[in-house]
Legacy VTK file of the C-alpha trace (Angstrom):
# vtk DataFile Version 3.0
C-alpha trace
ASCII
DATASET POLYDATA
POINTS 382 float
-160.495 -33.044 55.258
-157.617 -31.147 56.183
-155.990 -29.309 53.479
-152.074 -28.414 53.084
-150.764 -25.812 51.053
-147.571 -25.780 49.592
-145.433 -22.880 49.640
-144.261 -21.816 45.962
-140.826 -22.463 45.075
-139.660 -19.246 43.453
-138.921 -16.490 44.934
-138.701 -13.065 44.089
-138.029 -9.311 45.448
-135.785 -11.015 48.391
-131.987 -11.912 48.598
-132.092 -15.480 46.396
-130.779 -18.674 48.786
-130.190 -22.188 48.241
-131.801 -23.437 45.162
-133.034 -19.930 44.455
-129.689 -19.125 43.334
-129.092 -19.970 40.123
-125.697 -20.581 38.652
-123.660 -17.712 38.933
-120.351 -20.193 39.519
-118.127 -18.201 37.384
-118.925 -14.655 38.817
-118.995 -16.038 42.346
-115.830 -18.004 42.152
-114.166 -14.230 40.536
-115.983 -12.179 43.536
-114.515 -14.444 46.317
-111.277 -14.571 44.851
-110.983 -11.017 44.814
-112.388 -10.980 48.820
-109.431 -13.445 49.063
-107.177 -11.285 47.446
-107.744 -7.843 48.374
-108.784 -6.563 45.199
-111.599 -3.985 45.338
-115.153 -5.070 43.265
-116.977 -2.907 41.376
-120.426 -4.653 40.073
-122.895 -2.809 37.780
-125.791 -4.160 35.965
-129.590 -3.162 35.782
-131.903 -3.398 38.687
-132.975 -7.061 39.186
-130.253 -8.581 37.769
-129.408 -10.718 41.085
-126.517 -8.580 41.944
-127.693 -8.237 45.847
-127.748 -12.148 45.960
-124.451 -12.727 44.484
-122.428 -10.455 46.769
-124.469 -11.929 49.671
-123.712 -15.676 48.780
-119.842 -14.680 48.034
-119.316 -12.611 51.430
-121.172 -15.650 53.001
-118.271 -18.306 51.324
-115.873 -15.664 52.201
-116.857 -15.455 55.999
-116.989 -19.144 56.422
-113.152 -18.735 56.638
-111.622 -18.365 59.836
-111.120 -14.948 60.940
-112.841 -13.297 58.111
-116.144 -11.101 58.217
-118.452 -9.252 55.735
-119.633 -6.082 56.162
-123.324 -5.831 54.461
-124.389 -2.053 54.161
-127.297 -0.390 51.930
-127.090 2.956 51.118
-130.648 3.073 49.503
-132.089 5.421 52.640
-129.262 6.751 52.748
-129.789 11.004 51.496
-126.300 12.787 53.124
-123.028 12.306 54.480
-123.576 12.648 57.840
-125.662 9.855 57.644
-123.042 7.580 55.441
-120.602 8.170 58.632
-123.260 7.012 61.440
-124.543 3.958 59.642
-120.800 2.594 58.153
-119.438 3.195 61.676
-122.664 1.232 62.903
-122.217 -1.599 60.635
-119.008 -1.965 60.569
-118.681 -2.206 64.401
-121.918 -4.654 64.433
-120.876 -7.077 62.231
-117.083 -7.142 63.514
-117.988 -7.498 67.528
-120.609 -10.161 68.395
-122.010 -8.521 71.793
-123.819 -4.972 72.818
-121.019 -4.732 75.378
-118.202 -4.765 72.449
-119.869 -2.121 70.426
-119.792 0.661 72.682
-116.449 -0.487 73.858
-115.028 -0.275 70.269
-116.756 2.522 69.473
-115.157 4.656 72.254
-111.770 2.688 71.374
-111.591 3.738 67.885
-113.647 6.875 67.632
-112.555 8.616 70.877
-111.671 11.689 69.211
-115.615 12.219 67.524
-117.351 11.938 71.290
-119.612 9.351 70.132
-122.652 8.844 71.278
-124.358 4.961 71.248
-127.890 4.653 72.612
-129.646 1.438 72.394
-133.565 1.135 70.934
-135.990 0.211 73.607
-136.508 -3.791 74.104
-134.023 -4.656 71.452
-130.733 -5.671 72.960
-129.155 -7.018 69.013
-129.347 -3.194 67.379
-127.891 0.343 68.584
-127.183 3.736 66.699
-124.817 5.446 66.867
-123.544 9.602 66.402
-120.937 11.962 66.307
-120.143 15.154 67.316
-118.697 15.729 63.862
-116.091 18.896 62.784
-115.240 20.043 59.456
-112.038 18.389 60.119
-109.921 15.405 57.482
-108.761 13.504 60.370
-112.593 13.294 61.936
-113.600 11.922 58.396
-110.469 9.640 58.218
-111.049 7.800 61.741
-114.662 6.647 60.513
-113.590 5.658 57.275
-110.881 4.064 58.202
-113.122 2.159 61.197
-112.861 -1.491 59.572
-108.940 -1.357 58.838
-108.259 -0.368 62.463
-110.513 -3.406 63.720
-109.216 -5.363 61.389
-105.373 -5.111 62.489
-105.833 -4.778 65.504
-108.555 -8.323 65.927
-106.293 -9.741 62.782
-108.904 -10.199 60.815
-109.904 -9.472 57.229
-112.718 -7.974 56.471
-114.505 -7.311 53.138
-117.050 -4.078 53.226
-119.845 -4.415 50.498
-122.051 -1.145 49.780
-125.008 -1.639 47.821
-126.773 1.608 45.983
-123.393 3.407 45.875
-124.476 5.629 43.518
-126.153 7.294 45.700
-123.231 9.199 47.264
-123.841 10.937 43.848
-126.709 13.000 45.305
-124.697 13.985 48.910
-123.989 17.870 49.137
-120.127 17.880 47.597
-120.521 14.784 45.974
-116.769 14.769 44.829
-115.506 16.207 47.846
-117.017 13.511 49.659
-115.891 10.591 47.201
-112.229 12.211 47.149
-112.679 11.428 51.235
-113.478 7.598 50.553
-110.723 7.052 47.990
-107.992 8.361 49.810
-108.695 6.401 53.019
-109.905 2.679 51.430
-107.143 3.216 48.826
-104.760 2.515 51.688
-105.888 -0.368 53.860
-104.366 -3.463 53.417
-107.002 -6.183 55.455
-109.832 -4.430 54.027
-111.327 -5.153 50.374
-114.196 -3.031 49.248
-117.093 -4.007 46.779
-119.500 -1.398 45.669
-122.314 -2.177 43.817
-125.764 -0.495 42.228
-128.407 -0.520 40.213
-128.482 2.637 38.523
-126.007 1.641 35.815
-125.150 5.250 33.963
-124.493 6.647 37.462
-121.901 4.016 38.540
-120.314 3.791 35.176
-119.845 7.506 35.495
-118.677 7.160 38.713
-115.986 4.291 37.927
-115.104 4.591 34.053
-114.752 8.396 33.610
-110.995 9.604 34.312
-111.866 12.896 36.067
-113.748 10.997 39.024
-112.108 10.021 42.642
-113.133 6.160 42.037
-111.577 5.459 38.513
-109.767 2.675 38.591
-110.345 1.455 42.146
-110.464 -1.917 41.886
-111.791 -5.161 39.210
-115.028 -3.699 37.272
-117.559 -6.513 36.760
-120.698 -5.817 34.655
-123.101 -8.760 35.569
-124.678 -10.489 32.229
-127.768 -11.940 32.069
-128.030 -15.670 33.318
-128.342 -18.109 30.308
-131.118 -19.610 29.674
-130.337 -23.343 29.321
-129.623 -22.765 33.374
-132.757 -20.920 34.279
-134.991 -23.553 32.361
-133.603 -26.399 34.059
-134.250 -24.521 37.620
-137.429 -24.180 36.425
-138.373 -27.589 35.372
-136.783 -28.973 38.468
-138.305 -26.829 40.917
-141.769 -27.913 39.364
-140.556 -31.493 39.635
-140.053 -30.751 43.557
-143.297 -29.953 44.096
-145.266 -32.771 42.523
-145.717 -30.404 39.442
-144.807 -30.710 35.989
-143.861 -28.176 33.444
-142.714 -29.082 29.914
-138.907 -27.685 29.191
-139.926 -26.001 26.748
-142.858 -23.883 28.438
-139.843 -23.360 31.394
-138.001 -21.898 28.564
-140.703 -19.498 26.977
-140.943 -18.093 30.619
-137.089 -16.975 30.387
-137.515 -15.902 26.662
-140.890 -13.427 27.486
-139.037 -11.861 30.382
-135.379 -11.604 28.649
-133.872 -14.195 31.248
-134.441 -11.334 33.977
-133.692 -13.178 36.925
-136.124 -10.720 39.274
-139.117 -11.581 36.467
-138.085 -15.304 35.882
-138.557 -16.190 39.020
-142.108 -14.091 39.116
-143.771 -15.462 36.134
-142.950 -18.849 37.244
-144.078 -18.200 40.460
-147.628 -17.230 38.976
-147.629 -20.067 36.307
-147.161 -22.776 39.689
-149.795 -20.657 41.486
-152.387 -21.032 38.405
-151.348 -24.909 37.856
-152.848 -28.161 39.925
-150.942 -30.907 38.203
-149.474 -29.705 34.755
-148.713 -26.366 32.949
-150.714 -25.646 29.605
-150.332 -23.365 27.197
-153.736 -21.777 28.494
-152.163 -21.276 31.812
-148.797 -20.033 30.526
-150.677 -17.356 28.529
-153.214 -16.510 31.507
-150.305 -16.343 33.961
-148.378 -13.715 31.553
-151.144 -11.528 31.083
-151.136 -11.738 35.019
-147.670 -10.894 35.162
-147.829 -7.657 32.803
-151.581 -6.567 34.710
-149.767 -6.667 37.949
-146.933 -4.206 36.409
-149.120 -2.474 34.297
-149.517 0.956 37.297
-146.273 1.284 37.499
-145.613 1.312 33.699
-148.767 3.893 33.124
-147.047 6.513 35.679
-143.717 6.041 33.898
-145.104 6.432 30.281
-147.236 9.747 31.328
-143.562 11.231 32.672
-142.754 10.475 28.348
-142.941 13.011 25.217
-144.216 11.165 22.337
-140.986 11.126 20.185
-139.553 9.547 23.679
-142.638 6.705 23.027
-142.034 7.255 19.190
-138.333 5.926 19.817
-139.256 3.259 22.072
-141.632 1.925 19.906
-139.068 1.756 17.050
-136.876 -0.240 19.499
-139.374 -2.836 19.966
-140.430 -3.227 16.753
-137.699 -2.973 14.186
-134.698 -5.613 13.999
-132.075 -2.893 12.558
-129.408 -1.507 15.530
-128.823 1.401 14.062
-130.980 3.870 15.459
-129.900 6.951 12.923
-131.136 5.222 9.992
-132.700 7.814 8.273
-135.684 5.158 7.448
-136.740 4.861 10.966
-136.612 8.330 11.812
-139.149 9.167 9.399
-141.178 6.351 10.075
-141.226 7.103 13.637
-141.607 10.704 13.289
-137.987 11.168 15.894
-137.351 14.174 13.682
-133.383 14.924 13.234
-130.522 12.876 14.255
-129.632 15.556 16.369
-133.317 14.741 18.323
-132.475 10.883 18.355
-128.954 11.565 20.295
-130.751 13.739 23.168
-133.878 11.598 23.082
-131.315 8.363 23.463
-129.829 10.141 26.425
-132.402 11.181 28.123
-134.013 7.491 28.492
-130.429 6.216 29.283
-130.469 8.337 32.431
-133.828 7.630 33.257
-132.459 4.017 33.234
-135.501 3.160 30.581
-132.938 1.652 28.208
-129.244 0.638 27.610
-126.731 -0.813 25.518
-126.691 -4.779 24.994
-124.447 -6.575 22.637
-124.565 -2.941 20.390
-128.032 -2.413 20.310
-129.961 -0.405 22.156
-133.031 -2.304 24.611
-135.822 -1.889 27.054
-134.097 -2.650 30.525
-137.317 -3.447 32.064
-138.827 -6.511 29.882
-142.196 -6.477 31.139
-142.348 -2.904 30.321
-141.503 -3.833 26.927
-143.888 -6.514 26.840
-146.676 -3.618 28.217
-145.427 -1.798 25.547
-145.956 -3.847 22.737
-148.914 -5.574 23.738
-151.071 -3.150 25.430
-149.988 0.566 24.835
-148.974 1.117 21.654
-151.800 -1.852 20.550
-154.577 0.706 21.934
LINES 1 383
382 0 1 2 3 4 5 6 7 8 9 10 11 12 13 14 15 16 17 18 19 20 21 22 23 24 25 26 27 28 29 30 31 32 33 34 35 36 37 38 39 40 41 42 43 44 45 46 47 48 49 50 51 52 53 54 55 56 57 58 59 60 61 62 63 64 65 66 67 68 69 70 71 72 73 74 75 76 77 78 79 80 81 82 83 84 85 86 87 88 89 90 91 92 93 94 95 96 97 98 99 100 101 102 103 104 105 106 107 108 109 110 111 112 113 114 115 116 117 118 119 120 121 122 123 124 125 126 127 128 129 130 131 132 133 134 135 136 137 138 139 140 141 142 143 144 145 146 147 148 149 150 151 152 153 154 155 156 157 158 159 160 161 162 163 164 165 166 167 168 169 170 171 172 173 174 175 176 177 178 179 180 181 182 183 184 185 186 187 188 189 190 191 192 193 194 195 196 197 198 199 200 201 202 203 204 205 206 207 208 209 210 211 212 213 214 215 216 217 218 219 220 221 222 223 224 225 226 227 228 229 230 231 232 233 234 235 236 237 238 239 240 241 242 243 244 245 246 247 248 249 250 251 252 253 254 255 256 257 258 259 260 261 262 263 264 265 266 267 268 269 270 271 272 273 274 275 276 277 278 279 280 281 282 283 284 285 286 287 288 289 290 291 292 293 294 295 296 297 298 299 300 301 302 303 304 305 306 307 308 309 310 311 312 313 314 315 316 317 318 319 320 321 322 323 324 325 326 327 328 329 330 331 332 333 334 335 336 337 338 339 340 341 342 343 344 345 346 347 348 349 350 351 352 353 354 355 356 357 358 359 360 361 362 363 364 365 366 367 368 369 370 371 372 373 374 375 376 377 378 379 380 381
C-alpha cells in the first residue's frame, strides 16, 4: 500500500506566501502607497513579527507595475562599510539589469570613477560580486549610493530599495559618519523610495526617533502591531479544513492566545498540533503539542537566562505574574526583592536593550512569548 504524505500547511522561519500571509491589508495597502508615492518607510517591530513578508509581498504588488523594480537587500552579514558599498552596488545593479552582460556593463557605466572590479563565481552564470578600489573620498561614497537613482533616470524607471537589519549600520566603524553619508545622498533622489526595516526595535527607534541622529525624520514611521486574532484563528481553522483535518475554532484560537498572536510562533504551534493530529485536534494533543513547542525552545531560553542576574529574573518574574503596570510600586519591589526604584529603572533598561522586553499598550512584556511561557511554566516552577 503506497502511502502519501501531506506536506503541513504552516509555515514558519521563511518569507510567508499565498495563504501563509495573513491579513496585513491595511499595512500593505499604506506600504505600497508610499512605494507609489515616494515616501521613505521606516518599519520597526520585534523579531518575528512578519515584517520580512510584508515588505516582500508589497515590493512584489509594487513591481507588478510597469517599469517599476524592488531592490531586496539584507544587511544581517553585513559587519562594515566597505561591505554595505559592494553588496548595495551588487544588488542594486542585479535586480535593475536582467542579464550577466548588463551588470558589468552598468557597473563600468556608473561606477567608472571606483575601477570596479566584477568577477563571476565558478558554474553560476545568475550571481557576480563585485569591488572597488575605494578612497577616502565624498564623491566615491556618493556614486555608490546614489547607484539606483542614476539607473533609475536614466532606464526611467522607479525603483524602491528595501534594507532589512538596518540597524546594523549601528555597529560599522563611524557609525554616524557613515549614516550622515546615506542621508545626504537618498534624501535627494526623486525615482527612488527607501524602506528600512529591523528587528532590533530600541536600536532603530534610536536611530529614527531621536533628534540628534542623521535618519530622524526620513520618511513615514510604521511600528507593525500584532495581527488580531479573530484573523489568525480563521487561517487556522481553514488551513486544517484544506487538509482533510479539523480543528475546533476555539482550540485555533488558544494557539494564538498561548503564543501572544506571534505570527513566527502561530504558525509553529499549529504546525506541530497538524503534525501530532490524524483526523481531529483534542485537547490532549493541543497540550502535548505545546509542551513540544516550549521543549524545542527550551536551549535557547536556558543560555539566555544563565547571561541573567537574579533581580533581572526577579523582575521578569514579576512581569509574568502580577496584573499591575506599574512596575515602581513599592509592593512589588519588595515582593520581588528588585531593591530600589533606582535598581528597577537600570534593570528595565538593561532587558530593553537586550530586546528581552518592551513596551505594549503601557505595560511592560516578554517579547519572546514562548520564553514567557518557559518562564512561567518550567523555570521559575522548578
Amino acid at each position: 500500500m503506497l502511502y502519501l504524505r501531506m506536506n503541513s500547511p504552516f509555515i514558519f522561519g521563511k518569507i510567508a506566501k499565498g495563504n501563509n500571509f495573513t491579513n496585513r491589508a491595511f499595512e500593505m495597502k499604506r506600504l505600497v502607497a508610499n512605494f507609489d508615492d515616494k515616501v521613505n518607510t521606516i518599519l520597526i517591530s520585534p523579531r518575528r513579527w512578519g515584517k520580512s513578508s510584508l515588505v516582500n509581498k508589497s515590493a512584489s504588488l509594487f513591481k507588478k507595475e510597469k517599469n517599476k523594480y524592488s531592490v531586496m537587500i539584507d544587511l544581517f552579514n553585513i559587519r562594515d562599510e566597505a561591505q554595505f558599498y559592494s553588496y548595495f552596488a551588487k544588488k542594486v545593479i542585479q535586480e535593475t539589469s536582467s542579464k550577466p552582460r548588463e551588470w558589468m556593463d552598468t557597473a563600468m557605466s556608473y561606477l567608472k570613477r571606483l575601477s570596479p572590479k566584477v568577477s563571476f563565481p565558478v558554474n553560476m552564470t545568475n550571481d557576480f560580486e563585485i569591488t572597488f578600489e575605494l578612497r577616502d573620498k565624498a564623491e566615491d561614497f556618493e556614486d555608490i549610493l546614489n547607484l539606483p537613482e542614476k539607473i533609475a533616470r536614466a532606464k526611467k524607471i522607479e525603483i524602491a530599495v528595501c534594507i532589512d537589519e538596518f540597524q546594523n549600520i549601528a555597529n560599522f566603524d563611524q557609525p554616524l559618519l557613515f549614516q550622515k553619508r546615506l542621508r545626504a545622498s537618498w534624501q535627494k533622489h526623486q525615482e527612488t523610495v527607501y524602506c528600512l526595516y529591523g528587528s532590533q526595535t530600541h536600536m532603530m527607534t534610536t536611530l529614527f526617533e531621536r533628534k540628534s541622529m542623521p535618519f530622524y525624520k526620513f520618511g513615514d514611521v510604521m511600528y507593525l502591531s500584532k495581527i488580531d486574532s479573530t484573523y489568525l484563528t480563521e487561517y487556522i481553522v481553514t488551513q486544517f479544513k484544506n487538509t482533510g483535518k479539523k480543528i475546533e475554532p476555539d482550540t485555533a484560537k488558544k494557539i494564538t492566545e498561548e503564543v501572544q498572536c506571534q505570527p513566527y510562533y502561530t504558525q509553529q504551534l499549529a504546525h506541530i498540533v497538524w503534525i501530532n493530529t490524524d483526523k481531529a485536534v483534542t485537547s490532549e494533543i493541543f497540550e502535548r503539542s505545546l509542551t513540544e513547542l516550549i521543549e524545542q525552545n527550551a536551549p535557547l531560553y536556558i543560555k539566555d537566562t544563565e547571561s541573567l542576574s537574579n533581580t533581572q529574573i526577579n523582575f521578569l518574574k514579576m512581569l509574568i505574574e502580577s496584573e499591575r503596570k506599574d512596575i515602581y510600586a513599592k509592593e512589588l519591589i519588595q515582593r520581588y526583592r528588585l531593591g530600589t526604584s533606582g535598581n528597577v529603572t537600570k534593570i528595565r533598561t538593561v532587558l530593553i536593550n537586550k530586546e528581552i522586553i518592551h513596551l505594549v499598550n503601557s505595560r511592560y512584556e516578554l517579547v519572546d512569548p514562548v520564553f514567557r511561557l518557559w518562564l512561567k511554566n518550567i523555570y521559575f516552577k522548578s
